[in-house]
Backbone bond lengths (Angstrom), bond angles and torsions (degrees), N, CA, C in turn:
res aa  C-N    CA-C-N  psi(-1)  N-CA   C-N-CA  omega(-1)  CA-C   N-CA-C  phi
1 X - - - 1.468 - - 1.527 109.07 -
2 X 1.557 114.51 125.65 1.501 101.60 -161.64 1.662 94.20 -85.51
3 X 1.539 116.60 159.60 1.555 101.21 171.72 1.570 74.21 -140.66
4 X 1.813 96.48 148.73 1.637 106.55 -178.25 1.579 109.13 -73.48
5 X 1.127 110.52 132.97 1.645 131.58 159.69 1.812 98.28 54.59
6 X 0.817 113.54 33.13 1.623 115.43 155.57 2.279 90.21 81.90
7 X 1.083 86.55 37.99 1.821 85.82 -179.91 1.747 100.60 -138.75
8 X 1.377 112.22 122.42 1.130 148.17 166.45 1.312 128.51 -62.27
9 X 1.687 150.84 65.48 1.007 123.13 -147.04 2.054 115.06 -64.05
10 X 0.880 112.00 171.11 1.704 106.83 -174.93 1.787 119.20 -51.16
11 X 1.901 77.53 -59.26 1.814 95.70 176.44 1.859 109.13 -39.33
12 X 1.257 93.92 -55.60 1.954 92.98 -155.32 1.657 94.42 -59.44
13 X 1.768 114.41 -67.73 1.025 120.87 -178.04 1.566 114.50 -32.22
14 X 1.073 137.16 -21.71 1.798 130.31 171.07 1.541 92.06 -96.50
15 X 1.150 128.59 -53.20 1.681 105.34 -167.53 1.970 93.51 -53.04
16 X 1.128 120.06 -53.32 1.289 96.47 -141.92 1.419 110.83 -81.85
17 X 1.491 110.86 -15.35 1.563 129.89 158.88 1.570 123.02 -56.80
18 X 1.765 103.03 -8.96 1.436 107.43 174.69 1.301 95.78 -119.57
19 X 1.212 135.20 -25.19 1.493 135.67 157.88 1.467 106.71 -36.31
20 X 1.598 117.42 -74.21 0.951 133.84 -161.40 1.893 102.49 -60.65
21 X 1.080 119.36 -51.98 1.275 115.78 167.58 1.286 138.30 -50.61
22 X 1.692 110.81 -44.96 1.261 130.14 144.42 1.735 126.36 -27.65
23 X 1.045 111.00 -55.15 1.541 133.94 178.30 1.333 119.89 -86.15
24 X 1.434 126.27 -21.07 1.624 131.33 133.05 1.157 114.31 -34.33
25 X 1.509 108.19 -88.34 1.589 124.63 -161.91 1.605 107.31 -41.18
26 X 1.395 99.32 -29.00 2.123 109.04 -176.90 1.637 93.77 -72.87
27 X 0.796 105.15 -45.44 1.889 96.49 -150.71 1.803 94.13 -92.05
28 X 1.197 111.86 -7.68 1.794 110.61 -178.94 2.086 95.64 -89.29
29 X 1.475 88.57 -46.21 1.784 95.35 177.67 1.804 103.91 -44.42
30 X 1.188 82.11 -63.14 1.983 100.96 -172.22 1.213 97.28 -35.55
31 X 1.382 117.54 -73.54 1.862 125.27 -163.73 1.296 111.99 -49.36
32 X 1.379 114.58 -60.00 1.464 102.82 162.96 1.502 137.02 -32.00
33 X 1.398 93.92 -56.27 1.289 116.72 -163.54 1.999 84.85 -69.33
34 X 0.969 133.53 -52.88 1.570 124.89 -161.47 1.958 92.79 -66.52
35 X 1.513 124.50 -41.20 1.079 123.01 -170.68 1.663 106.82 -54.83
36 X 1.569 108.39 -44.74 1.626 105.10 179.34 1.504 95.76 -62.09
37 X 0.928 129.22 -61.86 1.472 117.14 -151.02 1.508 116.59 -51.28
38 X 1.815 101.75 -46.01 1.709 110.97 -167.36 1.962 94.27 -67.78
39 X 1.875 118.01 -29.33 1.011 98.25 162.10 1.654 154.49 -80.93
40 X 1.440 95.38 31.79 1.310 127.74 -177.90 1.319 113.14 -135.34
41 X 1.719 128.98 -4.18 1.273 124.39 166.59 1.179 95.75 102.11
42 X 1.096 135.92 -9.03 1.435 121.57 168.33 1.767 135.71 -123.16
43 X 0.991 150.07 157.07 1.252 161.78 -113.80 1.545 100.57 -115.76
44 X 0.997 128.32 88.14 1.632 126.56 176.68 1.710 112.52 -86.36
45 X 1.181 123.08 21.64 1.596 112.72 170.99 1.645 118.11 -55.09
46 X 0.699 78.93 -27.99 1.889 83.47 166.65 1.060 120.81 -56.09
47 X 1.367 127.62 -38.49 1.100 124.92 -159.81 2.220 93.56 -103.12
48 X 1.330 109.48 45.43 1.214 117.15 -168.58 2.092 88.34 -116.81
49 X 1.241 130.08 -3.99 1.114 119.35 -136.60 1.921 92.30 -96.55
């Protein structure tokens, strides 16, 4: 994503800094959540959603 001359406007930089955070917390939830499952024998991709 090009951003001019190494400057960020405010707006984007928080959406995508809450994007980006947003979309952590999912895929850290998920991993866990697949680690309990496979450590119980079963398949937690579901819980990827």
């Amino acid at each position: 994503m090009p951003v001019s001359q190494g400057f960020m406007p405010i707006e984007q930089g928080v959406i995508m800094g809450s994007a980006t955070v947003y979309y952590s917390r999912k895929v850290v939830i998920g991993c866990i959540g697949m680690h309990n499952s496979l450590s119980e024998g079963h398949y937690g991709l579901f819980l990827f959603d």
